[in-house]
C-alpha positions in Angstrom: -46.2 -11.7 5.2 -44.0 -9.6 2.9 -40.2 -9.9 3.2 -37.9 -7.0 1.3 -34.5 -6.4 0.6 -33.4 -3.1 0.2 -30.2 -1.2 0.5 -28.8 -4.5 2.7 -31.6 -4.2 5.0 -34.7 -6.2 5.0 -38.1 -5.4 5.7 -40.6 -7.7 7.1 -44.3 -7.1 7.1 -46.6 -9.2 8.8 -50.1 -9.3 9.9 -51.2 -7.7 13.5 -53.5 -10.8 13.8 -50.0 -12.2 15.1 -50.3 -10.2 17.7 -48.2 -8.2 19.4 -46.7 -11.1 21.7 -45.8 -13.6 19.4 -44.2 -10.6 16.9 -42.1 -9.6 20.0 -40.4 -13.1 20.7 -39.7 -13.2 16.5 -38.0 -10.2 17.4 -36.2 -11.2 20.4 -35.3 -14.3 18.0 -33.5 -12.2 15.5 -32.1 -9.9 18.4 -30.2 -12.9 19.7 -29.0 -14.3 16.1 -27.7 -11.3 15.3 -25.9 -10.8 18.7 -24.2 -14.1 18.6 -23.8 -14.4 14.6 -19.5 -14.1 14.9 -18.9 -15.5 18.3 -17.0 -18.2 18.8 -17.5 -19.1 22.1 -17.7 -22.8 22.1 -20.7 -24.4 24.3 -18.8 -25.5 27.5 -17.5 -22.3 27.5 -21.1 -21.2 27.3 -22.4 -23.4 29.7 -19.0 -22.5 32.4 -20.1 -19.2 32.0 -24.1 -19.9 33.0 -22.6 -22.4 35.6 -20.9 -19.1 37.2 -23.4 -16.4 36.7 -26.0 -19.4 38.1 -23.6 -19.8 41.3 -23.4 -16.1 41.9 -26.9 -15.8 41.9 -27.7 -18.4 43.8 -25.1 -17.5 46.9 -26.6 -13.4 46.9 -30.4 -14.6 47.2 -30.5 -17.9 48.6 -31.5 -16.4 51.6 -34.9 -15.0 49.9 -35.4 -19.1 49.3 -34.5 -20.8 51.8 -35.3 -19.6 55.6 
């Protein structure tokens, strides 16, 4: 693997032995750091927020579940 910095980017080079798969989750990795890097949302607020989006979920298909 071969890791650059140029121009404030950095380059990553890696093997295709990794295979496609486990590349793609590395990337999802990064995806999410960099989406979340400045928030400061603390965790209950994180986990009141799943709590809801859960709940909502759960009332619109319950019906696909349970019969």
């Amino acid at each position: 693997m071969v890791v650059e910095s140029i121009n404030n980017e950095v380059i990553i080079r890696m093997p295709s032995f990794l295979g496609i798969d486990t590349i793609q989750r590395m990337i999802d990795l990064m995806s999410f750091k960099e989406a979340t890097i400045r928030s400061q949302a603390k965790q209950e607020d994180i986990d009141a927020l799943a709590k809801e989006v859960n709940r909502g979920w759960w009332s619109k298909n319950r019906s696909r579940f349970i019969k």
